[in-house]
Short mmCIF file of the C-alpha atoms (twelve columns), coordinates in Angstrom:
data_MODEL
# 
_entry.id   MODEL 
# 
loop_
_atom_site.group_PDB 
_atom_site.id 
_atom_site.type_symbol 
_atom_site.label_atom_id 
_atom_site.label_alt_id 
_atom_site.label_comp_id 
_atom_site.label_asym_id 
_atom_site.label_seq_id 
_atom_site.Cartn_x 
_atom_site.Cartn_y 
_atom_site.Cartn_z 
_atom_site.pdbx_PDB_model_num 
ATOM 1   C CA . UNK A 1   54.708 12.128  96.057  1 
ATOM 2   C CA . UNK A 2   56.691 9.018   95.085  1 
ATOM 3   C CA . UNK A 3   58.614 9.247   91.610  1 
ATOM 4   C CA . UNK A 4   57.235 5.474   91.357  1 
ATOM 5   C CA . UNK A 5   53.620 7.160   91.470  1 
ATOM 6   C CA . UNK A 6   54.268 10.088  88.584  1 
ATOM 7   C CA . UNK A 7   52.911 9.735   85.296  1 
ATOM 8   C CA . UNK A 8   55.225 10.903  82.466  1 
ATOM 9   C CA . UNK A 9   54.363 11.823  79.117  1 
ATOM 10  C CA . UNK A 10  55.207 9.413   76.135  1 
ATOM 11  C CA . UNK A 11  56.911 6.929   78.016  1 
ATOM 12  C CA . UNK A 12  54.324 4.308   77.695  1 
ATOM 13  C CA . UNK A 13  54.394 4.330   73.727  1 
ATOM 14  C CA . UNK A 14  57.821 4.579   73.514  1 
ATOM 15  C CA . UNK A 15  58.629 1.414   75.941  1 
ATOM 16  C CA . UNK A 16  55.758 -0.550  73.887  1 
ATOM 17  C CA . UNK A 17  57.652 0.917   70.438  1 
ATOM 18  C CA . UNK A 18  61.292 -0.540  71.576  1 
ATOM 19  C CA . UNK A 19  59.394 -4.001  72.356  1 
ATOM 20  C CA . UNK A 20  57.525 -4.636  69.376  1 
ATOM 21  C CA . UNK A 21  60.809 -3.689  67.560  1 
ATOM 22  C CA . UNK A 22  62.676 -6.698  69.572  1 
ATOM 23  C CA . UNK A 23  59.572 -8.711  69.274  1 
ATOM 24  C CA . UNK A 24  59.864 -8.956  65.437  1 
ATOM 25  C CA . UNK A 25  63.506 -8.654  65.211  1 
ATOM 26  C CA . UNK A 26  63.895 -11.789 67.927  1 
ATOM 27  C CA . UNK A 27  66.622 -9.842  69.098  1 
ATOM 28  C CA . UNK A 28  67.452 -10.059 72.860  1 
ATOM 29  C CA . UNK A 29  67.674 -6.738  75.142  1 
ATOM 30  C CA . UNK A 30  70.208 -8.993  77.312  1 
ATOM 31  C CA . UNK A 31  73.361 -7.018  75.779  1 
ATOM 32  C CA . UNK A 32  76.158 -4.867  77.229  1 
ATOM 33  C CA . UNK A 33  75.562 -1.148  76.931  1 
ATOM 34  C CA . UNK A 34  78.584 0.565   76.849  1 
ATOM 35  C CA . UNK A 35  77.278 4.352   77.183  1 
ATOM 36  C CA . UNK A 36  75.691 3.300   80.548  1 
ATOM 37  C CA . UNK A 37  78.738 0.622   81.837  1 
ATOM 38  C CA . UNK A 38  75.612 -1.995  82.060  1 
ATOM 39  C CA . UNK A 39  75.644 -5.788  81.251  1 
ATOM 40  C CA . UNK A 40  72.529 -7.851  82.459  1 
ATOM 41  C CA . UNK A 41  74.525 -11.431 81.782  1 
ATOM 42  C CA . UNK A 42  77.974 -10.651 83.065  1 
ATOM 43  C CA . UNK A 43  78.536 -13.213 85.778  1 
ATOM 44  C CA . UNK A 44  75.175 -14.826 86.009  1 
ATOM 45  C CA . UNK A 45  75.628 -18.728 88.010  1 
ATOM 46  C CA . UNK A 46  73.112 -20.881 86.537  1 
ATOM 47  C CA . UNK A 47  70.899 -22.522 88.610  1 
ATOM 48  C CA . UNK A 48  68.222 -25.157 88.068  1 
ATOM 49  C CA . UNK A 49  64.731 -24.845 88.854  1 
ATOM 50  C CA . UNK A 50  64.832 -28.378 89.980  1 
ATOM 51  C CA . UNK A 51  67.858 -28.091 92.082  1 
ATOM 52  C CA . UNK A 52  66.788 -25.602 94.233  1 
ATOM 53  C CA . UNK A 53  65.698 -26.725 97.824  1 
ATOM 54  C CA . UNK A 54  62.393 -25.751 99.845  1 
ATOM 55  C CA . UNK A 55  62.782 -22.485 101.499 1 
ATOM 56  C CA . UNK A 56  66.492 -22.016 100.436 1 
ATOM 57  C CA . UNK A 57  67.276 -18.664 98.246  1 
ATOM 58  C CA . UNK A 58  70.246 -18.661 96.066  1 
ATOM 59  C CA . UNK A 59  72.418 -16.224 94.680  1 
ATOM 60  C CA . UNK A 60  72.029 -15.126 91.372  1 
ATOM 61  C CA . UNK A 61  69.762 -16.790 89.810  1 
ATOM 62  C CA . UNK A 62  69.459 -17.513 86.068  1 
ATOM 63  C CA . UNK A 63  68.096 -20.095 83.541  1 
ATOM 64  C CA . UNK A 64  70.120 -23.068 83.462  1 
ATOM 65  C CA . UNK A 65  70.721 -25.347 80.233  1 
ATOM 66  C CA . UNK A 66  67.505 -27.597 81.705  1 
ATOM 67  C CA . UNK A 67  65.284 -24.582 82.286  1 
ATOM 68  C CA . UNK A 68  65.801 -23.498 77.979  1 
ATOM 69  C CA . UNK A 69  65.389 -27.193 77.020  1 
ATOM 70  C CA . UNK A 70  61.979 -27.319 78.968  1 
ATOM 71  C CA . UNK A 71  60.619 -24.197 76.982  1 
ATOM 72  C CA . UNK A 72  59.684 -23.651 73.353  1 
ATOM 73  C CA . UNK A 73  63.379 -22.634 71.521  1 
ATOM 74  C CA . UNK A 74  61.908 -20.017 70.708  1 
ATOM 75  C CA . UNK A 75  60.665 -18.412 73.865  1 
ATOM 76  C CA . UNK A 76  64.244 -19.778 75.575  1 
ATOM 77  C CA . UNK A 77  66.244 -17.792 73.165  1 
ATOM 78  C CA . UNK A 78  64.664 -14.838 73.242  1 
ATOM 79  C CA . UNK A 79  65.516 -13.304 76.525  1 
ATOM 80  C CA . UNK A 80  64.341 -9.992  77.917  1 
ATOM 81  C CA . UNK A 81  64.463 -10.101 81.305  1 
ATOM 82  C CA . UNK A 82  67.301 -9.579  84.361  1 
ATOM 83  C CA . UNK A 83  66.708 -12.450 86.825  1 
ATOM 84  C CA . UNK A 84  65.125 -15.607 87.116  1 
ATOM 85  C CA . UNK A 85  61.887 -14.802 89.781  1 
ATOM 86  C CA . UNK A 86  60.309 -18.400 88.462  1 
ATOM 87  C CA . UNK A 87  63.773 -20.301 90.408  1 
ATOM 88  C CA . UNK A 88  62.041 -18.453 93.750  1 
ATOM 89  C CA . UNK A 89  58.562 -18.307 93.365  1 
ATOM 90  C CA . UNK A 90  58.557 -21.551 94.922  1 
ATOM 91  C CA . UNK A 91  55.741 -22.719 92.538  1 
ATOM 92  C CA . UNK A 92  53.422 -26.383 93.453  1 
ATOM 93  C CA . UNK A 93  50.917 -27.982 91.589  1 
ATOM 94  C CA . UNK A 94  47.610 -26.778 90.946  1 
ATOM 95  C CA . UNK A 95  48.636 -23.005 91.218  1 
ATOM 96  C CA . UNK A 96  47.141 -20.209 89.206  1 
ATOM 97  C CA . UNK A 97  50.299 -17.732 88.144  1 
ATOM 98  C CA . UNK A 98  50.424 -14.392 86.375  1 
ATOM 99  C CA . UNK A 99  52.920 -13.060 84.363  1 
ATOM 100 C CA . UNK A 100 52.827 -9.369  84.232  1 
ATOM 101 C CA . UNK A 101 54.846 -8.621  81.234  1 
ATOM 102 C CA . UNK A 102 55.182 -11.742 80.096  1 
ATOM 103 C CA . UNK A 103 56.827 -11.113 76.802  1 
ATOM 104 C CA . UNK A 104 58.280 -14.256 74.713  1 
ATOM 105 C CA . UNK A 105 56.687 -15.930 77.515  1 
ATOM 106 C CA . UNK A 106 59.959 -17.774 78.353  1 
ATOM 107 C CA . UNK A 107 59.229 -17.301 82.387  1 
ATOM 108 C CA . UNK A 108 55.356 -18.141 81.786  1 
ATOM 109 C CA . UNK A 109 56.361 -21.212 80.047  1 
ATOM 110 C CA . UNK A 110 58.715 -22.593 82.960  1 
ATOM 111 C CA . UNK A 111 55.896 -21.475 85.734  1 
ATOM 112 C CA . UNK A 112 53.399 -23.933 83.580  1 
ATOM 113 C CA . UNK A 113 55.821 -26.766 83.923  1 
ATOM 114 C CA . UNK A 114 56.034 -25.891 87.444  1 
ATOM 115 C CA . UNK A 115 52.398 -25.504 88.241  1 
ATOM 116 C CA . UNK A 116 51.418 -28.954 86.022  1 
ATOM 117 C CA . UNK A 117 48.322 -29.498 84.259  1 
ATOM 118 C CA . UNK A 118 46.039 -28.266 86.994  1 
ATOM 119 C CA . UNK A 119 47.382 -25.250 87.164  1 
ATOM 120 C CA . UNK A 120 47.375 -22.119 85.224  1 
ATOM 121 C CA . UNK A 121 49.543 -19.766 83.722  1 
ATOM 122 C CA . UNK A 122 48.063 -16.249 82.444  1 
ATOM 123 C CA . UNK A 123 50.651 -14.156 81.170  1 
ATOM 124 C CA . UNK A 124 49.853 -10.406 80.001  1 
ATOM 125 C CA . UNK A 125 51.546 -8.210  77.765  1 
ATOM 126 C CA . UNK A 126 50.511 -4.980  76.193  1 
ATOM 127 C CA . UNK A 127 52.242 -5.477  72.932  1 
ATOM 128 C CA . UNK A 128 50.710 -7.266  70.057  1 
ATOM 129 C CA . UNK A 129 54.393 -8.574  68.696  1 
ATOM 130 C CA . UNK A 130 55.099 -9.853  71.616  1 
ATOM 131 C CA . UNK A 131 51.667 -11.712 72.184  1 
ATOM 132 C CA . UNK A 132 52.194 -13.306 68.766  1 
ATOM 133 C CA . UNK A 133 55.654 -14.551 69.687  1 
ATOM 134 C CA . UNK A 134 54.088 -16.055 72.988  1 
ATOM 135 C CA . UNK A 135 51.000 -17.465 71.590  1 
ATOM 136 C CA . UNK A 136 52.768 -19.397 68.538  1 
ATOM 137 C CA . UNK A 137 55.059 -21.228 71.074  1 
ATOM 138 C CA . UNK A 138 52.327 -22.402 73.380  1 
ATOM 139 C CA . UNK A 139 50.401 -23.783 70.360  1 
ATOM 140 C CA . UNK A 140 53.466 -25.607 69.125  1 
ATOM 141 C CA . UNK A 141 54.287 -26.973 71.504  1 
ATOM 142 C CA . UNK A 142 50.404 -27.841 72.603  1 
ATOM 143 C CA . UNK A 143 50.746 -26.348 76.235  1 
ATOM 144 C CA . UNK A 144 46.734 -26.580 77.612  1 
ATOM 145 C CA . UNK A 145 47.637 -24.714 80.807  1 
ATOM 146 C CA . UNK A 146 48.910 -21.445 79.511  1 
ATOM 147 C CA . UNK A 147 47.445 -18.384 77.865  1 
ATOM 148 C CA . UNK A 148 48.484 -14.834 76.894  1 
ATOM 149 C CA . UNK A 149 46.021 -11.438 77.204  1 
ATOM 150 C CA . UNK A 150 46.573 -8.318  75.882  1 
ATOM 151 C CA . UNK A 151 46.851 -5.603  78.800  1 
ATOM 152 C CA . UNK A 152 48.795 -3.396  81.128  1 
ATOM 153 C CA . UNK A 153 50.363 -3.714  83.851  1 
ATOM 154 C CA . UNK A 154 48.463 -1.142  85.707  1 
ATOM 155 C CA . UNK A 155 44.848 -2.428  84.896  1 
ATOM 156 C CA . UNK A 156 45.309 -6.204  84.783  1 
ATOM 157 C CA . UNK A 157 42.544 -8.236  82.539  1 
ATOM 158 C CA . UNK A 158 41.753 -10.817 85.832  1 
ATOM 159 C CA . UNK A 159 39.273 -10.891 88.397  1 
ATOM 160 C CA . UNK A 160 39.626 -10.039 91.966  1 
ATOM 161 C CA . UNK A 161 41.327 -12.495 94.178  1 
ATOM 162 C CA . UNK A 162 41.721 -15.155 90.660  1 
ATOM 163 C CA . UNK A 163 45.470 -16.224 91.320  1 
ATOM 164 C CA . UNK A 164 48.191 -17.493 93.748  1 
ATOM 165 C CA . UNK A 165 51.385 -16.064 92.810  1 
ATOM 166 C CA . UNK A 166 52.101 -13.038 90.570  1 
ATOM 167 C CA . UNK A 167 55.717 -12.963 88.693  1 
ATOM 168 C CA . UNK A 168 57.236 -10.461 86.440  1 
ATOM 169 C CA . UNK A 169 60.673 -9.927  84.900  1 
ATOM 170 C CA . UNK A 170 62.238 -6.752  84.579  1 
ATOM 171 C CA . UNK A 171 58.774 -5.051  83.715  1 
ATOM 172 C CA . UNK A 172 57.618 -2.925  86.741  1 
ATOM 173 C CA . UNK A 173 60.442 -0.403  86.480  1 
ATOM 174 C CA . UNK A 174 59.274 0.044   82.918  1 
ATOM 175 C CA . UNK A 175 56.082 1.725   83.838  1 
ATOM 176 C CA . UNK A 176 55.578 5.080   84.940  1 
ATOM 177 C CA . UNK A 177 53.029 4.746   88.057  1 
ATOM 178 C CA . UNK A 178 54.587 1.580   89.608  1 
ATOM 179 C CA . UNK A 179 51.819 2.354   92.555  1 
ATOM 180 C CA . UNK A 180 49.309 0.937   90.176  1 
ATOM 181 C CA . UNK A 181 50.826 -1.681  89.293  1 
ATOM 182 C CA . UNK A 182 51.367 -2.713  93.001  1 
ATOM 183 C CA . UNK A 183 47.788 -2.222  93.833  1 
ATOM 184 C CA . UNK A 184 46.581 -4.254  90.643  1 
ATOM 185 C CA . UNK A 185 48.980 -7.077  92.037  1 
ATOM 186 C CA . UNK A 186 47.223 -6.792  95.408  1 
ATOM 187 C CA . UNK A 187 44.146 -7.056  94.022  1 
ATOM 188 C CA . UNK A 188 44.195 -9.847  91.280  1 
ATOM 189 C CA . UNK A 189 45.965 -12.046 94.201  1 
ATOM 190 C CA . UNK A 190 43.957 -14.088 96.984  1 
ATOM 191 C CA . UNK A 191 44.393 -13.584 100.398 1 
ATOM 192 C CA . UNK A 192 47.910 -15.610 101.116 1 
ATOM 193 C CA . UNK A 193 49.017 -15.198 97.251  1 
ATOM 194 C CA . UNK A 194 52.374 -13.913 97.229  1 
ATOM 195 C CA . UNK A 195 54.460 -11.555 94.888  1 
ATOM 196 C CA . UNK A 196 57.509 -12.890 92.809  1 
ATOM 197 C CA . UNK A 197 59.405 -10.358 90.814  1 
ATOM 198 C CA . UNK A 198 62.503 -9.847  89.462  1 
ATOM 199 C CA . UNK A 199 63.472 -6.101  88.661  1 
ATOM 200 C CA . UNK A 200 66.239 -2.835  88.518  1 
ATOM 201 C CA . UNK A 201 66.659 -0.921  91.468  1 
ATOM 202 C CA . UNK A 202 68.920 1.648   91.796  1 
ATOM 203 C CA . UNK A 203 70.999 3.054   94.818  1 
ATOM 204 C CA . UNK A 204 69.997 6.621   94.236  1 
ATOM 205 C CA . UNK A 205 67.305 8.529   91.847  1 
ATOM 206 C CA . UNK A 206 68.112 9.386   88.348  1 
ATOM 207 C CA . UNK A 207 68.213 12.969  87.056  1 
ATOM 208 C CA . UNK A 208 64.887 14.578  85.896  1 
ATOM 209 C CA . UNK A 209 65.826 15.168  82.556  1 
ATOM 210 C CA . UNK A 210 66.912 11.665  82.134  1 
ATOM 211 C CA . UNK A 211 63.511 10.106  83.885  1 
ATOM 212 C CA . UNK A 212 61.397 12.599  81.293  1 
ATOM 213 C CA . UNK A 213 62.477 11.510  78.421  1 
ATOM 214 C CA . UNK A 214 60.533 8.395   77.252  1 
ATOM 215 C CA . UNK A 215 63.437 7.134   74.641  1 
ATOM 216 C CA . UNK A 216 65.717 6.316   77.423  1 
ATOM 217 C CA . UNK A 217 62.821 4.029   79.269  1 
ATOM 218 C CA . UNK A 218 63.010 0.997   77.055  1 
ATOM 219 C CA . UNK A 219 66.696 0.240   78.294  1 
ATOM 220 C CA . UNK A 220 65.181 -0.856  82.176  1 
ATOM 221 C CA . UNK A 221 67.643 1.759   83.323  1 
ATOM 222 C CA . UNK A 222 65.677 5.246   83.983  1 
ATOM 223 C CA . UNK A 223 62.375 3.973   84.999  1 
ATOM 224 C CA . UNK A 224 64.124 2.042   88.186  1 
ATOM 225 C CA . UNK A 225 63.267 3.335   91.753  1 
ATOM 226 C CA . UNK A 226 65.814 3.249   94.734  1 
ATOM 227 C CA . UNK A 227 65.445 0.541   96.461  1 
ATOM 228 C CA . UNK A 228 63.974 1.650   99.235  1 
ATOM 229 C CA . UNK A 229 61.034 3.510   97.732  1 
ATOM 230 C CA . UNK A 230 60.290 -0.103  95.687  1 
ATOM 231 C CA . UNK A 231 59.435 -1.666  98.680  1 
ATOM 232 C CA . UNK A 232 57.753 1.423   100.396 1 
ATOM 233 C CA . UNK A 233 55.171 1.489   97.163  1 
ATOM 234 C CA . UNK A 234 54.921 -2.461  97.842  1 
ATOM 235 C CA . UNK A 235 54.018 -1.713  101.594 1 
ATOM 236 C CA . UNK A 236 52.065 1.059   101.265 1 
ATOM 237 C CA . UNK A 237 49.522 -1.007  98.867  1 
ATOM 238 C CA . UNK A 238 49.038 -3.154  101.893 1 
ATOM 239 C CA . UNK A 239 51.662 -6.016  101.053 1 
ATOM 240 C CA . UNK A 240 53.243 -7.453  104.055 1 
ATOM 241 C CA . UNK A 241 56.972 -9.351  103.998 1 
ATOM 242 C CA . UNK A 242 58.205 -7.387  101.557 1 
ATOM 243 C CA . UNK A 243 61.727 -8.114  100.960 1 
ATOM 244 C CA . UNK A 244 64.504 -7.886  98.509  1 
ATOM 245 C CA . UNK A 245 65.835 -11.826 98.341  1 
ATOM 246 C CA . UNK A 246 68.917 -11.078 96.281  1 
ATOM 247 C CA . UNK A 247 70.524 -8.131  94.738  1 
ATOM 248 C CA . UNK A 248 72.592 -8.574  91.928  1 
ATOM 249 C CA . UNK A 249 75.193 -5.256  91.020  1 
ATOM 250 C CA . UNK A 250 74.169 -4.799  87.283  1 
ATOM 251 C CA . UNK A 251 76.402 -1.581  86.132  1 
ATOM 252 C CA . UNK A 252 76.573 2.077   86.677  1 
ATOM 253 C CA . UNK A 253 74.217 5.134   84.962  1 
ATOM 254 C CA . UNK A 254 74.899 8.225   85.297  1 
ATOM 255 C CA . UNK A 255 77.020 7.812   88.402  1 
ATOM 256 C CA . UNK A 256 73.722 5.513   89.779  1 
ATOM 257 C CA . UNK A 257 74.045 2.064   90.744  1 
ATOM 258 C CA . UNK A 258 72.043 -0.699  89.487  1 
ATOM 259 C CA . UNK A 259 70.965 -4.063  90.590  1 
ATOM 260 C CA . UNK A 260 69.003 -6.270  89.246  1 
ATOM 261 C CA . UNK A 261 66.748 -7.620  92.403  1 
ATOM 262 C CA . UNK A 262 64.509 -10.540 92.860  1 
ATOM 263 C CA . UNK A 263 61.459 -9.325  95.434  1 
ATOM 264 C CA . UNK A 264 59.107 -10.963 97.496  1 
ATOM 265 C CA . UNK A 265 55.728 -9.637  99.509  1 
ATOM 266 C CA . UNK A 266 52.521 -11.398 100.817 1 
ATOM 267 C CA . UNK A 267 49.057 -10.405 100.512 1 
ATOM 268 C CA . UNK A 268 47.646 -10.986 103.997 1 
ATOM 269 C CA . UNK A 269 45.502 -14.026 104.462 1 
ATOM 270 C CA . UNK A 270 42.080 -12.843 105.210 1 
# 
């Protein structure tokens, strides 16, 4: 059995714990760790949404200055995740997006001002705080095409086949059964949506007694998969395409590499 398919005790309360704390606090998770050699920000290139061509894929993506002035302050300044998978989703009018783990709901935000006012955003997040956070900016700022639902990741509150393109931002690898997640994706997407994420992978698999204990899962370091079993979990749920665009080297834990990854896979059309 995969790791990414293994359910362990606690760790779902204590990742929800560590966000509501940031939620209220506004603090961001986007900080150098010294006891793990990791720092999410070092040596990001910012890139513009707008200045990326059709089918070209960039290195390193990140928000640019125009990407934060075209979201709620709020949401721009409080940053959680460790890419940019909005700058690659290659998003067009009239689309239906989900956010899995949508958070402030900075990367929901910039997918509604990609998708325009016939399109949808949903994002969903299993933490109340966070909800609030999200919510208040979109009816501030009056954005019609964007909502936020409570739920998880691995039992998503959509119908079958209801949306185009699924994103997410350094979520995935904080969930225990990441095949569930995967086949929720699958299923919430219509034939030909496609799947947009940004994430940690790892070169190598963590020790056990690091992965078991849920206080070290909030820091999107333990819960990450190797590489390669990522994608097999992705393929395996019936995704085909599935690639890793970019691959960004994020730090060292525990002698394990990290990157921080943006990843693409298709749901096959019909």
């Amino acid at each position: 059995m995969a790791v990414g398919t293994k359910r362990l005790s606690g760790a779902r309360g204590a990742v929800q714990e560590h966000y509501a704390s940031l939620a209220l606090s506004g603090a961001s998770c986007c900080d150098f760790e010294p006891e793990t050699n990791v720092d999410w920000c070092a040596g990001q290139e910012l890139i513009s949404l707008d200045d990326i061509p059709q089918n070209e894929v960039p290195l390193d993506p990140s928000y640019s200055t125009l990407d934060r002035a075209t979201a709620p302050v709020e949401a721009a300044e409080f940053s959680l995740g460790c890419g940019n998978p909005v700058a690659m989703a290659e998003l067009s009018p009239g689309e239906i997006v989900l956010d899995i783990g949508s958070g402030g709901g900075f990367d929901a935000f910039l997918a509604a001002r990609r998708v325009g006012p016939t399109g949808k955003v949903i994002g969903v997040d299993m933490t109340p705080e966070m909800l609030r956070r999200a919510r208040q900016s979109a009816e501030r700022v009056g954005l019609s095409n964007i909502e936020f639902r409570q739920g998880h990741a691995e039992m998503l509150p959509v119908e079958n086949e209801s949306v185009d393109v699924i994103i997410s931002n350094c979520v995935i690898n904080l969930v225990e059964d990441k095949s569930l997640v995967f086949r929720e994706a699958f299923r919430a997407l219509k034939p030909g949506g496609r799947l947009e994420v940004s994430d940690i992978v790892s070169d190598g698999s963590f020790p056990v007694t690091l992965r078991a204990d849920p206080s070290k899962w909030g820091s999107c370091i333990f819960g990450a998969l190797p590489e390669e079993e990522y994608l097999a979990l992705i393929k395996q749920t019936g995704f085909t395409n599935a690639l890793i665009r970019n691959r960004v080297r994020a730090g060292i834990a525990s002698g394990t590499t990290l990157f921080s990854a943006t990843i693409h896979a298709s749901k096959p059309d019909g």
